[in-house]
GUZA-210155 format. One record per residue (C-alpha): residue number from 1; residue in one letter; x, y, z. Coordinates in nm, 2 decimals. Layout:
 seq type     xx     yy     zz
 NUM    A      X      Y      Z
...
% end
This chain:
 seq type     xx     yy     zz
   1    X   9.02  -9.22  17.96
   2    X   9.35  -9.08  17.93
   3    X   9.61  -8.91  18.17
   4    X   9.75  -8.61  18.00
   5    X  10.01  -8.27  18.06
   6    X   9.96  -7.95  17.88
   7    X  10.30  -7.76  17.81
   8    X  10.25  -7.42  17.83
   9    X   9.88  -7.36  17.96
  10    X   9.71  -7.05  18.00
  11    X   9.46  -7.02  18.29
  12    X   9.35  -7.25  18.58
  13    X   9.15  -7.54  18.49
  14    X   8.78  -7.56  18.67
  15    X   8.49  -7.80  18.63
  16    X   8.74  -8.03  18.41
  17    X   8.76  -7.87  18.12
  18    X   8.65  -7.45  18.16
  19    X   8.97  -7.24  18.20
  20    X   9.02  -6.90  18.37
  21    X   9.31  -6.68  18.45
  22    X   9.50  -6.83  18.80
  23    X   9.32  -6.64  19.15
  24    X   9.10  -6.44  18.89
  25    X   8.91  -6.30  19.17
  26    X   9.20  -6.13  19.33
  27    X   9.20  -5.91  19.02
  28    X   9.41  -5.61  19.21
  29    X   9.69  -5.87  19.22
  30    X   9.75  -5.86  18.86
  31    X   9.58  -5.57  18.74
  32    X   9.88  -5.42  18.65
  33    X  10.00  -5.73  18.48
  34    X   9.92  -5.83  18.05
  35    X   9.82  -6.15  18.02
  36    X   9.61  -6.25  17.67
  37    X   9.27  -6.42  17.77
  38    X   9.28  -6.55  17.37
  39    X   9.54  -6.82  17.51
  40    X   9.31  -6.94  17.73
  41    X   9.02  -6.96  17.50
  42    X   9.24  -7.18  17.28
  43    X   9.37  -7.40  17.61
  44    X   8.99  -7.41  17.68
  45    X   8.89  -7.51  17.36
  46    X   9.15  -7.75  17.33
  47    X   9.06  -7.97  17.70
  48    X   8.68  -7.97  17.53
  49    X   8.75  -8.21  17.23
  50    X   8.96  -8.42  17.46
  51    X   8.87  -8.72  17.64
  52    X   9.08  -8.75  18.01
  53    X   9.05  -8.83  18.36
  54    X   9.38  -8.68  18.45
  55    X   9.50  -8.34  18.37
  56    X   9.89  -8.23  18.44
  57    X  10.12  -7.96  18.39
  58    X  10.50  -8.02  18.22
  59    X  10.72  -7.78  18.34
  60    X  10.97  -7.64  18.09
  61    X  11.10  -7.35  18.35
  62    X  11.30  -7.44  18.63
  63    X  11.18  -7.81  18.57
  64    X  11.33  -8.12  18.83
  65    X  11.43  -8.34  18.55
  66    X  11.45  -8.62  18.80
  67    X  11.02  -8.61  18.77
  68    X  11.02  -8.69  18.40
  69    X  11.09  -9.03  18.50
  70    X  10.76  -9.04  18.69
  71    X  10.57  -8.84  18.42
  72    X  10.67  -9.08  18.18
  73    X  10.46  -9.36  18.39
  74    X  10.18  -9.16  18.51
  75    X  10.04  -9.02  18.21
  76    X   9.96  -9.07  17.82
  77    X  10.10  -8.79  17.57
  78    X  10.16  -8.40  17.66
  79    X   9.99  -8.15  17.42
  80    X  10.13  -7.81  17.34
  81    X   9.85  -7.54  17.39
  82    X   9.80  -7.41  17.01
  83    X  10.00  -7.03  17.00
  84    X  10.20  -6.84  16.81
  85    X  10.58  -7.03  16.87
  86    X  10.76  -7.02  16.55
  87    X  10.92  -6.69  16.52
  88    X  11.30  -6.56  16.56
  89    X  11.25  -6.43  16.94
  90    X  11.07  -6.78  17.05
  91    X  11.28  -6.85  17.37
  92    X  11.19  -7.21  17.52
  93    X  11.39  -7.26  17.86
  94    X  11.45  -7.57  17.95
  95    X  11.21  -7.74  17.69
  96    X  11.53  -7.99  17.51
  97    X  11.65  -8.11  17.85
  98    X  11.28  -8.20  17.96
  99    X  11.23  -8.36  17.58
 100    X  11.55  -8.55  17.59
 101    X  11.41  -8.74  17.91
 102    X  11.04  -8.77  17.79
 103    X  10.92  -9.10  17.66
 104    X  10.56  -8.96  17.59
 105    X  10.43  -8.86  17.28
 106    X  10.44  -8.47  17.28
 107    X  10.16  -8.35  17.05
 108    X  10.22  -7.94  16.87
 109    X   9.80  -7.88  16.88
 110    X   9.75  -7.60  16.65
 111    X  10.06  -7.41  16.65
 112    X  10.18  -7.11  16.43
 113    X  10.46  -6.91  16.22
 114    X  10.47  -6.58  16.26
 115    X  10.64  -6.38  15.96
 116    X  10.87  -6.09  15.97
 117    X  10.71  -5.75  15.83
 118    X  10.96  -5.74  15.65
 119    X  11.28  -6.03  15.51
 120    X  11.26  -6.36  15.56
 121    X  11.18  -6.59  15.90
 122    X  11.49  -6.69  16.09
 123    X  11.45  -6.92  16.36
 124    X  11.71  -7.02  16.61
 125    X  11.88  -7.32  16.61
 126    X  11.70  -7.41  16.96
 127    X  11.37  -7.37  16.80
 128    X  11.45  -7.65  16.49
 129    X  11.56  -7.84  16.75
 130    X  11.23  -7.85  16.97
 131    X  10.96  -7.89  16.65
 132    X  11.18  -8.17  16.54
 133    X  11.21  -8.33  16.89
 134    X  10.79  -8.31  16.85
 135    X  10.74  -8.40  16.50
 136    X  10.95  -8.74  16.57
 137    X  10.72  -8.77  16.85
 138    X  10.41  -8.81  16.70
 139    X  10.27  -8.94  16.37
 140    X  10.21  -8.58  16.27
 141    X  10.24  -8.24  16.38
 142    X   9.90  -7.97  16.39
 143    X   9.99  -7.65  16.29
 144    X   9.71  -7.39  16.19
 145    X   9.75  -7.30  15.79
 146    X  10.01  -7.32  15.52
 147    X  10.22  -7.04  15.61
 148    X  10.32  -7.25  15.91
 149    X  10.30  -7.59  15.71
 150    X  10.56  -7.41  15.50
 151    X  10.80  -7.29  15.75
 152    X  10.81  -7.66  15.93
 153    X  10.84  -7.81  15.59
 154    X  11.16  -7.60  15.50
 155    X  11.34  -7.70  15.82
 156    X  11.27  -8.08  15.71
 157    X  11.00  -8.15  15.90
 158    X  10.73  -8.36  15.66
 159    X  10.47  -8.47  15.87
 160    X  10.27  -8.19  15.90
 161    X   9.90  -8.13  15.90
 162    X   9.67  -7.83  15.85
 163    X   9.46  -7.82  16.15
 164    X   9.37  -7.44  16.23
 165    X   9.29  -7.36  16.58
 166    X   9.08  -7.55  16.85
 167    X   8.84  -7.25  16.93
 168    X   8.67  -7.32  16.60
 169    X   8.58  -7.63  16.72
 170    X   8.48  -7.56  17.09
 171    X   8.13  -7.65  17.04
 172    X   8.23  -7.99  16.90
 173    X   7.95  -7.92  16.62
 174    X   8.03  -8.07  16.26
 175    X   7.75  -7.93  16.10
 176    X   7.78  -7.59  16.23
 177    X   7.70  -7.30  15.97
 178    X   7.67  -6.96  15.98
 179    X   7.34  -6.80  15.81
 180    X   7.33  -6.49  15.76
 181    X   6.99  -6.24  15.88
 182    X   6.95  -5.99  15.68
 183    X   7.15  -5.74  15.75
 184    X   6.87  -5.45  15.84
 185    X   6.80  -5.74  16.15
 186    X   7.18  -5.66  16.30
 187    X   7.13  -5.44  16.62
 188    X   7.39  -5.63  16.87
 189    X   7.75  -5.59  16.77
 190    X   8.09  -5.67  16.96
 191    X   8.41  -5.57  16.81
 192    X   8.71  -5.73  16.92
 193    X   9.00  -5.48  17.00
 194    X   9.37  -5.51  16.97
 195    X   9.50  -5.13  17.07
 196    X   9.87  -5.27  17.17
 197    X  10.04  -5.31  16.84
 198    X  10.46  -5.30  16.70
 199    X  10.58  -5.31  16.42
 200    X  10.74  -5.61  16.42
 201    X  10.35  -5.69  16.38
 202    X  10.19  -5.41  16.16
 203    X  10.36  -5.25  15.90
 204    X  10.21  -4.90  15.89
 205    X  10.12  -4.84  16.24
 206    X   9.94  -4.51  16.20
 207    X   9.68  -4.69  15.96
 208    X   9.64  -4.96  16.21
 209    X   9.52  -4.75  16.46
 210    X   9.38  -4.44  16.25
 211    X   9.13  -4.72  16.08
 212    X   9.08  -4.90  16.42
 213    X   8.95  -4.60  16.55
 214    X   8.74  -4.54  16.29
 215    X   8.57  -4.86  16.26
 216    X   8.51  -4.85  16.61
 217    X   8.34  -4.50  16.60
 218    X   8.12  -4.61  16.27
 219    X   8.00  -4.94  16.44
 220    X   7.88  -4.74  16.70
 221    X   7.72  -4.52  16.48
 222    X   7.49  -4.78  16.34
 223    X   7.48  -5.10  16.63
 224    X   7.44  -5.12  16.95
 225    X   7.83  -5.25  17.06
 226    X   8.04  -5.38  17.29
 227    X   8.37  -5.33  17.31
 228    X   8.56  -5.65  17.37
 229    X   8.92  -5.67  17.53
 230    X   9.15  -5.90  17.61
 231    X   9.39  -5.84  17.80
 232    X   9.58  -5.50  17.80
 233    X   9.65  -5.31  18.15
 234    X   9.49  -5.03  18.06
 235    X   9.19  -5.13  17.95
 236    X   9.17  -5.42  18.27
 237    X   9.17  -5.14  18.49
 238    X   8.93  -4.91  18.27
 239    X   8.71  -5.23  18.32
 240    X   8.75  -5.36  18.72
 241    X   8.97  -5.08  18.83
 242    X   8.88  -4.83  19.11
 243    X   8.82  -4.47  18.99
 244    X   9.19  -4.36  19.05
 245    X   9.30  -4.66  18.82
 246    X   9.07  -4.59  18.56
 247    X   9.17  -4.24  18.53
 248    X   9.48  -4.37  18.55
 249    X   9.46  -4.54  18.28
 250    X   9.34  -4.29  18.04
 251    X   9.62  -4.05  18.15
 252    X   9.82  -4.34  18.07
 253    X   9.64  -4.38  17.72
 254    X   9.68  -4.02  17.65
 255    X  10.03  -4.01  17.74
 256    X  10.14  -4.25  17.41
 257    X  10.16  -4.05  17.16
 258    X  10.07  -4.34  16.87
 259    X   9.74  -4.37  17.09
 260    X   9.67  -4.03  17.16
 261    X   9.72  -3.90  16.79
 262    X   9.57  -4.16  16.59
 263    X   9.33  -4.34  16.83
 264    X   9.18  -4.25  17.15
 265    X   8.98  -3.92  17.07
 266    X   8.70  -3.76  17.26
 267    X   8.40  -4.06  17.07
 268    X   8.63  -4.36  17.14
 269    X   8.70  -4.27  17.54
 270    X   8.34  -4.21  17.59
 271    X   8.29  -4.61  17.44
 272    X   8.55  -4.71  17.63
 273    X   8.42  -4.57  17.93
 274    X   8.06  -4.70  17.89
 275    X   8.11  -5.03  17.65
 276    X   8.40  -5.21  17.74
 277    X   8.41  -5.55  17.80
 278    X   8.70  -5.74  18.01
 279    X   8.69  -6.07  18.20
 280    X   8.94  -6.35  18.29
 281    X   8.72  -6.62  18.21
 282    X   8.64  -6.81  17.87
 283    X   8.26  -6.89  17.97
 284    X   8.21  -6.49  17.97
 285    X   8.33  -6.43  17.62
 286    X   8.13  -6.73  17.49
 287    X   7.79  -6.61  17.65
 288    X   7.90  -6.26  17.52
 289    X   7.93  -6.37  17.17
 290    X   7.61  -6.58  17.15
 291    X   7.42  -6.28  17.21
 292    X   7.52  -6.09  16.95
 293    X   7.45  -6.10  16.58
 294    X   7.77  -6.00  16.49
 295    X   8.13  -6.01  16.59
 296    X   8.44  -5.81  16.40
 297    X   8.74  -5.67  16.46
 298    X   9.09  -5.75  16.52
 299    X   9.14  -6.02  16.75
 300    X   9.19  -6.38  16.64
 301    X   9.03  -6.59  16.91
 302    X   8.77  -6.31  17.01
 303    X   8.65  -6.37  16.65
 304    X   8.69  -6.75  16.62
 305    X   8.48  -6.79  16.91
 306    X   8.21  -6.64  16.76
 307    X   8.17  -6.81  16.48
 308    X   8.24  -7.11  16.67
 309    X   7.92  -7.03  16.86
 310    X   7.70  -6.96  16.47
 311    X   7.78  -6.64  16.51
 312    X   7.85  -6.42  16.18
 313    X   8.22  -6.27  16.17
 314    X   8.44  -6.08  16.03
 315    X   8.86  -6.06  16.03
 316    X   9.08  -5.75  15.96
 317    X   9.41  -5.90  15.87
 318    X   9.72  -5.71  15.95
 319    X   9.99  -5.96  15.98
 320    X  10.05  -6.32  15.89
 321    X   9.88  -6.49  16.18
 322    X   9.55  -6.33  16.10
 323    X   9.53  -6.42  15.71
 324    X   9.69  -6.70  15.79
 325    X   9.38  -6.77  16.01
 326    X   9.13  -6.56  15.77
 327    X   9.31  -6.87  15.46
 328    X   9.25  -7.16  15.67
 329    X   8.90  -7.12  15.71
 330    X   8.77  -6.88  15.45
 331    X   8.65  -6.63  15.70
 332    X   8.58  -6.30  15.52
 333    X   8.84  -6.05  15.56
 334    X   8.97  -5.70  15.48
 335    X   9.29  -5.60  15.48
 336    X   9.40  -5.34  15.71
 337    X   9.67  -5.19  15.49
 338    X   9.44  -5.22  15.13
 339    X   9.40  -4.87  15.15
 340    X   9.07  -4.90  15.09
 341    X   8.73  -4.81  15.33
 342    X   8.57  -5.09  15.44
 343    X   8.17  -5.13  15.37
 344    X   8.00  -5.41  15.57
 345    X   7.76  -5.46  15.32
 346    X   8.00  -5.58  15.08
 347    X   8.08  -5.90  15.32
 348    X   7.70  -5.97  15.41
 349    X   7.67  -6.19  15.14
 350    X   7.61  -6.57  15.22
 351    X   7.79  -6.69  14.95
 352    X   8.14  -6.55  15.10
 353    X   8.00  -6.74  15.43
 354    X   7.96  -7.05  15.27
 355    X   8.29  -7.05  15.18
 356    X   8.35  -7.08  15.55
 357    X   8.10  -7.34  15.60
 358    X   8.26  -7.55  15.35
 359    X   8.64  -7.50  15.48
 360    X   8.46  -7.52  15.90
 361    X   8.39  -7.87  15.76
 362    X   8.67  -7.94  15.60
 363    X   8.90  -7.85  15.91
 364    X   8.69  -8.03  16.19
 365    X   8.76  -8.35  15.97
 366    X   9.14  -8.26  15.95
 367    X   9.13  -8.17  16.29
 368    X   8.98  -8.47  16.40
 369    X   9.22  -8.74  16.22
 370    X   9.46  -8.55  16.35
 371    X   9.38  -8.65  16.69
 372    X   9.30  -9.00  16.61
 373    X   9.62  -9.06  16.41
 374    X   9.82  -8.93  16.74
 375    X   9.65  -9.16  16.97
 376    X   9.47  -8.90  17.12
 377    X   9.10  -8.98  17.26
 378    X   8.87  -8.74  17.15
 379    X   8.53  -8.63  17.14
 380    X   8.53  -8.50  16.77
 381    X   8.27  -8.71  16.57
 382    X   8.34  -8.92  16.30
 383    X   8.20  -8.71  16.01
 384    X   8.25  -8.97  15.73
 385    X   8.13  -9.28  15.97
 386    X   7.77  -9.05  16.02
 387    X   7.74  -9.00  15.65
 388    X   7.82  -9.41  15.59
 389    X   7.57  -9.48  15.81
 390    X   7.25  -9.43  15.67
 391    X   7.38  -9.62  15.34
 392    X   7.52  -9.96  15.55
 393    X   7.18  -9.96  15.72
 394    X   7.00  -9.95  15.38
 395    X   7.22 -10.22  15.26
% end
C-alpha cells in the first residue's frame, strides 16, 4: 500500500478517500469566500482509483524546503490533483525550489490547457519549467484531451498521454454505459450552472448568459429541476445563508448589470429561490445525480459526475476546456455560440451515447496504463486481462 502527497488538493480528506471543503460545517466562515466544489470532485475521484495507506500534503506556498528531505523517505510519488494549469496567468509559488529537492516521482493526473479566446497560448517561462520538471519525472504525463497533448508536445515535452479526468472514472466501473429511457420517461432533471463568466473565457458574453437563462427557464418548463451550483458567493448564501444574506445576495445579483440584463429575471430568481442546490461535499452531488434521469448544463465536473454514476448528460461548450472535455469522451454537446436553439430531442438518440460508451471505454483503459506505467497502485481493473480470461481458461 503506498504512502503518497497530493500537490494542490481541494477539500479535507474523510473516511480515506471522500473529500469536502476544510471546517464545512462552519459555513458562515467562508460564506463570503469562492471556492469551486468541481476541484474537489476531481481530488475525490482521483484518491478513489488509488491504492494507499498514507495520504500527505506537498506544500508549494511558503514550503520549509529543509522537509523535502524527509518527504523524500516517507512517501512513494506526489500526484497533481487534475485542473486547469496551463494557461498564461498560471502562477506556481514556490513549486521549482520544492521540485529541485524532490526525489519522488511527481505524477500531472489529468491536467489541462486552457486556450486564449482569442491568439495563440503563451505560457511563462516558469510554467515550461514545472511540466518539464514532471514529465522527466515520470514515464508519462496525464493530461485530459489533445488540445492539452498539443500544447505540452510543442514545448518538447513527448511523453504525454490522453487520460481525460478522474471523475469519469469515480465509480471504478469498466463496463459502465449510459442507456437511454425514452425520453417521454424524463421527469427529474439537474442543470449544472456556471453564472460567473469573463471573457477571457466566453467569447460573446451576452449569449452566454441570454441562452443560460433560457435553457434554465425551458427545463423548467418541461422537468421537474434542480438547480445545481458550485461554488459562487451568491448563490452559497442564496443556499445556507440567513434571510439578510440571501436578500443580500440578490441585491448583489441585480446590481451586475451582465446578470441583471441578460440573466436573472423575475422566472429564474423564483428557481433560484426554491431549486437551488449548494453543498461542500462530493457524496451530496453524487447522491444528487443518481436520482435524476438527466443532468445538463454548463459545468464540467457537475456533468462528468453524472454520467460517471449512468446517468444521461449533456455539455454546452463555450471554451476550450469544455470541448476539449465534450472531444475526449464523445459526450454530446452544443455549442453555446452556434447561434442555433437547442432541441433536447435532437441529442436523445442512443447512437450519439454510444459514441460515449465506446470512448468511456477507451479512456478507463488509457487511464489505467497510465497509472500502472507510473508506478502508481491502483484499483482500476485490468480490462484486457478480464477479456483474456475466459479464452486462457478454455485453452
Amino acid at each position: 500500500m503506498a504512502r503518497i502527497l497530493v500537490m494542490i488538493p481541494s477539500g479535507e480528506v474523510y473516511d480515506h478517500d471522500n473529500v469536502r471543503w476544510y471546517r464545512y460545517k462552519e459555513i458562515q466562515n467562508h460564506i463570503n469566500h469562492y471556492h469551486n466544489i468541481g476541484d474537489a470532485f476531481v481530488f475525490d475521484s482521483s484518491l478513489k482509483l488509488l491504492n494507499f495507506e498514507k495520504l500527505g500534503v506537498l506544500p508549494i506556498a511558503n514550503p520549509n524546503l529543509d522537509d523535502i528531505d524527509r518527504l523524500n523517505e516517507e512517501y512513494d510519488y506526489v500526484f497533481l490533483r487534475g485542473s486547469n494549469y496551463v494557461h498564461k496567468d498560471m502562477r506556481w509559488s514556490q513549486t521549482i525550489d520544492v521540485l529541485k529537492r524532490l526525489k519522488i516521482p511527481v505524477i500531472a493526473y489529468g491536467i489541462g490547457a486552457q486556450a486564449p479566446v482569442k491568439g495563440k497560448l503563451e505560457l511563462s517561462d516558469e510554467t515550461k519549467t514545472v511540466l518539464r520538471m514532471m514529465a522527466d519525472s515520470t514515464t508519462s504525463i496525464g493530461v485530459r484531451g489533445t488540445y492539452s497533448a498539443q500544447v505540452l508536445w510543442d514545448i518538447g515535452i513527448r511523453n504525454v498521454r490522453i487520460i481525460g479526468c478522474p471523475t469519469a472514472f469515480r465509480r471504478n466501473n469498466p463496463n459502465m454505459k449510459i442507456q437511454l429511457p425514452p425520453l417521454e420517461k424524463v421527469r427529474y432533471a439537474g442543470i449544472t450552472m456556471r453564472r460567473e463568466v469573463s471573457p477571457a473565457y466566453a467569447q460573446d458574453i451576452k449569449r452566454y448568459l441570454t441562452f443560460h437563462r433560457d435553457l434554465v427557464k425551458s427545463l423548467a418548463q418541461r422537468f421537474d429541476v434542480v438547480l445545481m451550483a458550485q461554488g459562487e458567493v451568491e448563490e452559497k448564501k442564496i443556499v445556507f445563508g440567513t434571510q439578510e444574506q440571501k436578500e443580500e445576495a440578490f441585491a448583489a445579483l441585480r446590481a451586475n448589470k451582465w446578470v441583471s440584463d441578460w440573466y436573472m429575471d423575475e422566472t429564474m430568481e423564483k428557481l433560484h429561490r426554491e431549486r437551488l442546490f449548494y453543498s461542500d461535499v462530493v457524496a451530496d452531488y453524487e447522491d444528487l445525480v443518481q436520482q435524476k434521469d438527466l443532468v445538463l448544463g454548463y459545468r464540467l465536473h457537475g456533468n462528468l459526475m453524472a454520467l460517471s454514476n449512468g446517468t444521461p448528460s449533456i455539455y454546452f461548450t463555450y471554451d476550450s476546456r469544455t470541448v476539449e472535455f465534450a472531444e475526449t469522451f464523445q459526450i454530446p454537446s452544443f455549442d453555446v455560440f452556434s447561434g442555433k436553439d437547442f432541441n433536447l430531442e435532437e441529442y436523445w438518440d442512443q447512437s450519439l451515447f454510444d459514441k460515449f460508451n465506446r470512448a468511456y471505454h477507451h479512456t478507463y483503459r488509457e487511464m489505467r496504463q497510465f497509472l500502472v506505467e507510473n508506478g502508481v497502485d491502483t484499483k482500476m481493473v485490468d480490462v484486457m486481462q478480464r477479456v483474456q480470461e475466459p479464452t486462457q481458461k478454455a485453452a
